[in-house]
N, C-alpha and C positions, 0 to 999 in steps of 0.2 A: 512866634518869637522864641528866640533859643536863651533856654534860662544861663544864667550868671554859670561859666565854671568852677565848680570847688572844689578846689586841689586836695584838700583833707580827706572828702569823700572818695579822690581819686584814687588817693596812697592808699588808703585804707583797700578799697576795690573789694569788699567784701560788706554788701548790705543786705539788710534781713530779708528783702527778697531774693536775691542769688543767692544767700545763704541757705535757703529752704530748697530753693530748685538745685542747686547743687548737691546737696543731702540723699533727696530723692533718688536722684541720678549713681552720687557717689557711693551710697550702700550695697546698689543691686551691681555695680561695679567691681563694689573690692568683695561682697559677695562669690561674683563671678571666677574673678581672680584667685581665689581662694581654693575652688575648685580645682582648678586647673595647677597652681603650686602655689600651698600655704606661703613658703617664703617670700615668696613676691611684697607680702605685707612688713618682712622683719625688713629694717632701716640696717640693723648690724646685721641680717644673711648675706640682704645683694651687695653688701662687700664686700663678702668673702669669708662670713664666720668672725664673729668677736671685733676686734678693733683694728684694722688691719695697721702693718709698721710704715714709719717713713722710708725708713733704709729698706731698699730691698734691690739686690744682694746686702745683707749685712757684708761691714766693711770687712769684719775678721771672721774664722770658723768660731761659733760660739763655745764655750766651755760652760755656762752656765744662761739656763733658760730662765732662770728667776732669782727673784732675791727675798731673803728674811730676813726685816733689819730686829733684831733685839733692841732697841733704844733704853740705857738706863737713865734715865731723866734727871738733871740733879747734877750730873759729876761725882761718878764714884772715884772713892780713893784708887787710884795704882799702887800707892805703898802698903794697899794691906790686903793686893788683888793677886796679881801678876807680876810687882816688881820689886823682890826681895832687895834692901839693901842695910846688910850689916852692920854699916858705919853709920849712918841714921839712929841705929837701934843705940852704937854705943855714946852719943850724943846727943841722946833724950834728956828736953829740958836745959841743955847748955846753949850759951848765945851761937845762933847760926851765923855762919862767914860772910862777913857781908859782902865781899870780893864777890862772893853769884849773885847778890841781890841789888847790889848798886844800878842805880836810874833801868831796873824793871820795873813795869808793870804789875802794881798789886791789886787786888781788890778791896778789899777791909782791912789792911794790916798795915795800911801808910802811918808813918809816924808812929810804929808803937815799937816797943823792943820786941824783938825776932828771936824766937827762942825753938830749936832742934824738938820736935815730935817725932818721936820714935814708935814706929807700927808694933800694934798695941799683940800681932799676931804672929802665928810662927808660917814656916814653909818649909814645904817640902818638896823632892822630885818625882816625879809620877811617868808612868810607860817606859816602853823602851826609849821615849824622847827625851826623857830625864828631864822632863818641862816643870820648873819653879812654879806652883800655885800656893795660896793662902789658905790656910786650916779653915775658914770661910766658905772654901766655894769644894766640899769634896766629891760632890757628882760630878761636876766640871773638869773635874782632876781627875774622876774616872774617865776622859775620853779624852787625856791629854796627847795620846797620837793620834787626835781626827785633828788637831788645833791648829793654828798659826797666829801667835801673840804677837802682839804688835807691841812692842814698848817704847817705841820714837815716835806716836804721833805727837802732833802741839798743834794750837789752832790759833786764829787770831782776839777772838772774843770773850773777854771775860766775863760775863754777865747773861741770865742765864736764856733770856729770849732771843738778844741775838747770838748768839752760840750754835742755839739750837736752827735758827736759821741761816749761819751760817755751813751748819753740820750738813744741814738739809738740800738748801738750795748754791750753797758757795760763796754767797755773797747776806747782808744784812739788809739790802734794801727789798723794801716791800713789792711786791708783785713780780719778782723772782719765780718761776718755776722750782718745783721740789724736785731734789732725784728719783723721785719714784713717777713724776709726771712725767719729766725726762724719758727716762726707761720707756716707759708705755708709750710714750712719742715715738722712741725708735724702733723698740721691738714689736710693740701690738701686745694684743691679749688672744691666746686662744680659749676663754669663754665666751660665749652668748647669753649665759645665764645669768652670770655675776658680775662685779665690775673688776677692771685687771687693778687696779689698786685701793686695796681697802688695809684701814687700818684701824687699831683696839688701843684705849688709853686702860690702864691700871695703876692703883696708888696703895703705897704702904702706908704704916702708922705714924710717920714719921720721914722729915725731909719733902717734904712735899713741895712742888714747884709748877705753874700752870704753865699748860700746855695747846697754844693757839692754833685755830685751824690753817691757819697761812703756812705752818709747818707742811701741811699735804697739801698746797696751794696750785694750783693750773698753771699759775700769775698769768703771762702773755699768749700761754699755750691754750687752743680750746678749752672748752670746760669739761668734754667729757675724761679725758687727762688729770684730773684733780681725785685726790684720793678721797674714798668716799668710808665715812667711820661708822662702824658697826659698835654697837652698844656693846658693853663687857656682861650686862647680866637683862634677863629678860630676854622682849626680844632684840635681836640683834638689829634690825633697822627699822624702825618707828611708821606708822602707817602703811606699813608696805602692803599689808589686808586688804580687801574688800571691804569698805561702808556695810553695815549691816541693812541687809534686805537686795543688797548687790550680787547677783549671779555671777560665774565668771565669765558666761559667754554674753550678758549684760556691759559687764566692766570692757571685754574683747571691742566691744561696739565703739563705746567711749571713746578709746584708745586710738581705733582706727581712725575714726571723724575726725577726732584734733589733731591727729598725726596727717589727716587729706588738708584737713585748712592750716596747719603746718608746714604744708608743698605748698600750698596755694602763695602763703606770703614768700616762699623759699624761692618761686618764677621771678619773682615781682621783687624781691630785693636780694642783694649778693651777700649775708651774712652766714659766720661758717657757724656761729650760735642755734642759728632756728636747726640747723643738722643737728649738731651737738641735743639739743630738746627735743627732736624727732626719736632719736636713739634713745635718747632716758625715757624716753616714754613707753619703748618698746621694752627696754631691759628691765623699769621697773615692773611692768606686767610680767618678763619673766618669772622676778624673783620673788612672784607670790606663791611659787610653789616650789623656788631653788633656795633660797633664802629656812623653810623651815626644815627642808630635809636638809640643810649646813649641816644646820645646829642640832641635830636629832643623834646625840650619842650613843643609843641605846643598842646600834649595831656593833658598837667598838667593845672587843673583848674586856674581859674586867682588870687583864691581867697589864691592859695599856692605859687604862684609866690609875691605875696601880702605879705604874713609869712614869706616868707624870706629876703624879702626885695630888690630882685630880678629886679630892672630898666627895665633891657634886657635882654631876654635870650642868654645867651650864650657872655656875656659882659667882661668876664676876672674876675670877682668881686672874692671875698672869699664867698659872698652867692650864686652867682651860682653855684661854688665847693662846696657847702655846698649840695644843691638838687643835682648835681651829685652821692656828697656821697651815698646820701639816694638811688638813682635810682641804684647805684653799689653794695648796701648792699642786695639790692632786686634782682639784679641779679648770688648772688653769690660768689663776692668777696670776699675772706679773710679779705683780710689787706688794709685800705683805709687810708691815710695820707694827710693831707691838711698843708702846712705850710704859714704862714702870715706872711712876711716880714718888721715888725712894732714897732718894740719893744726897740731897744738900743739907751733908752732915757738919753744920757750923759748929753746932755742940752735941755733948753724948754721942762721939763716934762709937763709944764702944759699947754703947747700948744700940743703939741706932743703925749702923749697919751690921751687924749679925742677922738682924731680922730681916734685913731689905736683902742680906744674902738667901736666908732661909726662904724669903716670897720665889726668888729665881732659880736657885742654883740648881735643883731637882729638874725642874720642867725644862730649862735651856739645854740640858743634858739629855732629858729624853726626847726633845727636838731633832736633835741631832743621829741620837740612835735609831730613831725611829722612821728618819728620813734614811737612812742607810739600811734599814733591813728590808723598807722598799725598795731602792734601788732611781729615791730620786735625790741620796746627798748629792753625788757626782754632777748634776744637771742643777743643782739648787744650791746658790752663793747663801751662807749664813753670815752676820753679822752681829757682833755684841760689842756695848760698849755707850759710851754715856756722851756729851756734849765738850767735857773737859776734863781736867782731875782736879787733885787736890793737893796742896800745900804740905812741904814736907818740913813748914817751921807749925808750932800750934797758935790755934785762936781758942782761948779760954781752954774747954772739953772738945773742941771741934779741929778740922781744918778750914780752910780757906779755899775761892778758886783758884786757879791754877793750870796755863795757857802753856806753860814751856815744857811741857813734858805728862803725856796721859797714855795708859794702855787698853787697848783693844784685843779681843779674838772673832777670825774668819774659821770659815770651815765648809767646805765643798766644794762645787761650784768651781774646780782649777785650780785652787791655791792648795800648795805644798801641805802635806800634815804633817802633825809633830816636828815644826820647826818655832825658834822663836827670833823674830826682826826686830833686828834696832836696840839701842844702847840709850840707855842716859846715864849723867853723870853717879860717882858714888853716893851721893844724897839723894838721888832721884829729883831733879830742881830741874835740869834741864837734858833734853833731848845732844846726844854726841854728834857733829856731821862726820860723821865715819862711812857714807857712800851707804847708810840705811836708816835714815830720815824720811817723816812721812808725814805729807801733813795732808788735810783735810781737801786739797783740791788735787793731790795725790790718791786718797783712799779713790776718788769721785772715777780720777781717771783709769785707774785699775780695776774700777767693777764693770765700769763699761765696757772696757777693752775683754772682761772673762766672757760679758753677754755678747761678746761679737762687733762692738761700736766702738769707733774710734772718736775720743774726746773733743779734736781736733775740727772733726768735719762735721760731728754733728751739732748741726746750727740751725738756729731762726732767724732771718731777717724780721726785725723791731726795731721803728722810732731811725729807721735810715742804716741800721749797723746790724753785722749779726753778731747773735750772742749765744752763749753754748754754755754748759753747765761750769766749766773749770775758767771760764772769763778766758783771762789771757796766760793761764797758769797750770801746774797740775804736768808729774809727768807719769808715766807706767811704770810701777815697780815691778819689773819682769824679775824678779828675784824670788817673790812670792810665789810665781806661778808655774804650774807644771810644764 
């Protein structure tokens, strides 16, 4: 008599007796295999090396093969960074015009009297660029002809998480893709050892604002697409060792058997996940032995540990994330993100941001120089720059946020040096439309277009629509670029 069929055990299709005969069978296999060519067993080799891209041909010729975002977390001032404005200074403390502030958007400053904050800071011009920076940032200002300041961006978001998710992925709704998931979507990663987007959080004394992991989020993209965050001090990624009493050619075995019963379920059901878990399971065994030579400074001359202002290796700082970056851009990585947790100066701007200047301003300069006397700025887009600004009326000792008008600098990676784009008005309140306005699904669609992807076509069909990082917006600022 034929027993009852159960569909549970069906699905499953993996009982402890096939599971042992399969074992058997499956060891002296991949064994064999192994002989014959190791990579047979890497999930990221037999596709070709690291993660391979959607786009292939890229839509454009690439100008830049990577990107390093600097993220200053917070919303730094513009008024006391990159966007000199004299009449502000003379208007400290007097009631501001309410002609620019009528039925805008404030944050903390509804209903109270609006009174002219004048940047507490001088400036000057620096290179042959004659480029405006803030007594603040003067390493910064030493590479003012690598620059391109942005001082027209504005965003839609006032508040600082979705901002930051707006900066990120272009939109505030959760489960959004991040641009750096994007990226790797389109371009690929040429590591196998590491993952193409990892990213470092670090926090000053002061100004401090949290920082969610949905910011490096996959959302509807696979998961191997999600940025994966390496710790700022210690080790850089948690368990990535051997168990104690674990061999590596013990843990090699592991690895292989849940990666064969890993196919097993991968015949048996259409999910692009158990791929995505195939691959991490391979890369994390990589990076049990990529992952400490990252972080093993001790080859780096002293005189670049010097440059960047680097104490100790491997100290938690934003300049040792900073020679990270560089050591990750040289390995391969797509998408490298640094964020600095420094920036939401409501009060004591004038205590308060000098310091969050002093935590960066060395290191983001020796990033840049130090990508350049390799010979990969050219190839690698840099980014600096925070979620929004800051208010050019005061709040008590502080500023306020501040959506109509904030500054950025690029560098590498295609964009013009030593120029500076975009205008705001005399008060620095708002952004000028003078044909060099630029907002945040603007920035999106000119880093893609430097990495060779066109905004426009690259898409995911989701939920019946496709949807692409810039939504239905975002154009290329071919002004910026070489």
């Amino acid at each position: 008599m034929l027993q009852d069929f159960n569909r549970k055990e069906f699905q499953l299709g993996i009982n402890r007796r096939s599971f042992l005969t399969r074992s058997a069978y499956g060891l002296g296999g991949l064994a064999l295999a192994t002989l014959f060519n190791p990579k047979l067993l890497n999930a990221a080799s037999a596709a070709g090396g690291g993660i391979p891209g959607a786009i292939q041909p890229l839509h454009f010729a690439p100008k830049a093969k990577r990107v390093i975002h600097l993220c200053m977390a917070g919303g730094p001032s513009h008024l006391e960074s990159f966007d000199w404005k004299p009449k502000l200074k003379e208007l400290d403390q007097q009631p501001f015009p309410a002609s620019l502030t009528q039925g805008q958007q404030l944050a903390q400053l509804q209903n109270t009297p609006l009174k002219a904050r004048g940047p507490f800071v001088t400036f000057a011009k620096h290179g042959q660029s004659g480029q405006e920076i803030s007594s603040l940032f003067p390493h910064i200002a030493s590479i003012a002809d690598e620059l391109c300041i942005v001082r027209s961006m504005h965003t839609e978001q006032i508040n600082h998480d979705p901002a930051h998710a707006f900066m990120n992925s272009g939109s505030i709704i959760k489960g959004r893709p991040s641009m750096g998931a994007w990226l790797l979507y389109g371009l690929g990663a040429d590591t196998e050892n590491l993952p193409g987007f990892v990213v470092f959080t670090t926090q000053g004394k002061a100004g401090q604002q949290p920082v969610s992991s949905r910011q490096w989020s996959a959302g509807y993209l696979p998961g191997k697409y999600q940025g994966i965050q390496f710790q700022s001090k210690g080790d850089a990624v948690h368990y990535v060792g051997n168990p104690e009493g674990v061999c590596q050619s013990t843990q090699r075995q592991v690895v292989e058997e849940v990666n064969r019963l890993n196919g097993l379920l991968a015949d048996e059901k259409l999910d692009p996940e158990i791929q995505t878990r195939i691959a991490q399971y391979e890369l994390a065994f990589r990076m049990q032995s990529s992952v400490p030579e990252l972080s093993d400074f001790s080859r780096e001359p002293k005189s670049i540990l010097e440059q960047y202002g680097i104490q100790r290796a491997g100290d938690g700082s934003f300049a040792s994330n900073c020679l990270m970056a560089r050591r990750l851009a040289e390995r391969g990585v797509r998408f490298i993100q640094l964020y600095h947790r420094a920036w939401d100066h409501h009060s004591d701007i004038e205590k308060n941001m000098p310091q969050a200047a002093r935590d960066v301003d060395q290191a983001s300069a020796a990033l840049v120089r130090d990508l350049k006397q390799r010979g990969l700025l050219e190839d690698t887009l840099v980014i600096w720059g925070g979620e929004f600004g800051r208010t050019p009326m005061g709040q008590g000792s502080g500023r306020d946020h501040h959506i109509q008008a904030f500054s950025l600098w690029l560098a590498g990676g295609g964009v013009k040096p030593g120029i500076t784009w975009g205008h705001t008005d005399e008060l620095g309140y708002r952004f000028l439309e003078d044909g060099q306005d630029m907002d945040v699904h603007d920035l999106h669609a000119t880093m893609l277009k430097l990495c060779g992807l066109d905004h426009q076509r690259l898409t995911v069909r989701y939920q019946g629509r496709d949807f692409r990082l810039t939504d239905v917006h975002g154009r290329v600022i071919d002004g910026i670029c070489t």
